[in-house]
N, C-alpha and C positions, 0 to 999 in steps of 0.2 A: 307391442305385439298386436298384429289384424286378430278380429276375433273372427270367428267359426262362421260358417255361412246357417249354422243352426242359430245360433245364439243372436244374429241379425234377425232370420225369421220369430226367432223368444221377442225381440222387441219390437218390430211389425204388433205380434201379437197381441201385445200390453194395450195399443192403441184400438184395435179391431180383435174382439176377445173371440168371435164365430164368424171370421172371414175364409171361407171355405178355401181361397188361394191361399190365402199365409198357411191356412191349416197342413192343404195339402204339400205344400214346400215344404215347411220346418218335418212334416211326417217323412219326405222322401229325403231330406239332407242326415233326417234321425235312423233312416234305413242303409245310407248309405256310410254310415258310419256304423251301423251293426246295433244299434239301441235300439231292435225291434218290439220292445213292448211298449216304451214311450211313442215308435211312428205308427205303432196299431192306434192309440187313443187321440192323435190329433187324425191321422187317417179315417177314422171311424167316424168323429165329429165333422170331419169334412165330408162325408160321403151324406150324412143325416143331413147338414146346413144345404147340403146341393145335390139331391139327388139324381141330377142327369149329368153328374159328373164324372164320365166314364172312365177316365185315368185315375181318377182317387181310386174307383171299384178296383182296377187293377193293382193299382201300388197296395192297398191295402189285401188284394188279394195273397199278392207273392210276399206282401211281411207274414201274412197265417201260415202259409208254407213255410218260410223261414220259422217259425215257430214248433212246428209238426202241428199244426193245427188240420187237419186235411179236411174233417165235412165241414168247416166254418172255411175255410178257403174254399173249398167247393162250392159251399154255397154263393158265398162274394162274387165269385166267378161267373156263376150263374147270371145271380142280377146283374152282375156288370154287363155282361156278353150283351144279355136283353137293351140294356141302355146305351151300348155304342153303337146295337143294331138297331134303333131307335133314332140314333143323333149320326147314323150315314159316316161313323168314326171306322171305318173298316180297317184302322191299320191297329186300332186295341183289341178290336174282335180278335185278329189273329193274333194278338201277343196273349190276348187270355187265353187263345185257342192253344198253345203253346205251352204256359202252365197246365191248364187243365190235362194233357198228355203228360206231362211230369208227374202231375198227380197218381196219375192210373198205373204209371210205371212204376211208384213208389208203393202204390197198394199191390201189386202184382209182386212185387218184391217181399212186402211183409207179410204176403199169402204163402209164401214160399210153394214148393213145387207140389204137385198132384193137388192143390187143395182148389 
């Protein structure tokens, strides 16, 4: 049996313990399998090892969303935005720009009407 494209990036990792690519891989193969609080904690370490790394900010933004996490996604969002407009990344500014509006929609929703 091939083993998981996670569990490739688990042994990546064994050899480079804060390699901010492995990080950010094994975080999005852990997102895209739905294990969103394990690709929060390699996400997170990826984003602290590399801070101008403006797709970790993202991935790690939309796994807080997946979570309900909304001001801690908010905020991720935030710095990210800063940092891909920063690093001339103009096609993540608009995918954060894009969560962020899911955000608002989601708070407008849990505001329900007249409030």
């Amino acid at each position: 049996m091939q083993e998981s494209r996670s569990e490739m990036f688990r042994k990546l990792l064994e050899r480079d313990r804060e390699n901010p690519m492995v990080l950010y891989s094994l975080g999005s193969e852990l997102f895209k399998e739905g294990n969103y609080p394990e690709a929060r904690e390699h996400l997170e370490r990826a984003v602290r090892n590399k801070p101008d790394y403006s797709v970790a900010y993202r991935s790690l933004g939309r796994t807080l969303f997946e979570l309900q996490e909304d001001a801690e996604s908010r905020r991720v969002f935030s710095e990210g935005r800063q940092v891909a407009e920063s690093n001339g990344d103009l096609q993540t500014v608009k995918e954060i720009d894009v969560f962020v509006n899911r955000l608002d929609k989601r708070a407008e929703k849990s505001a329900g009407p007249g409030e």
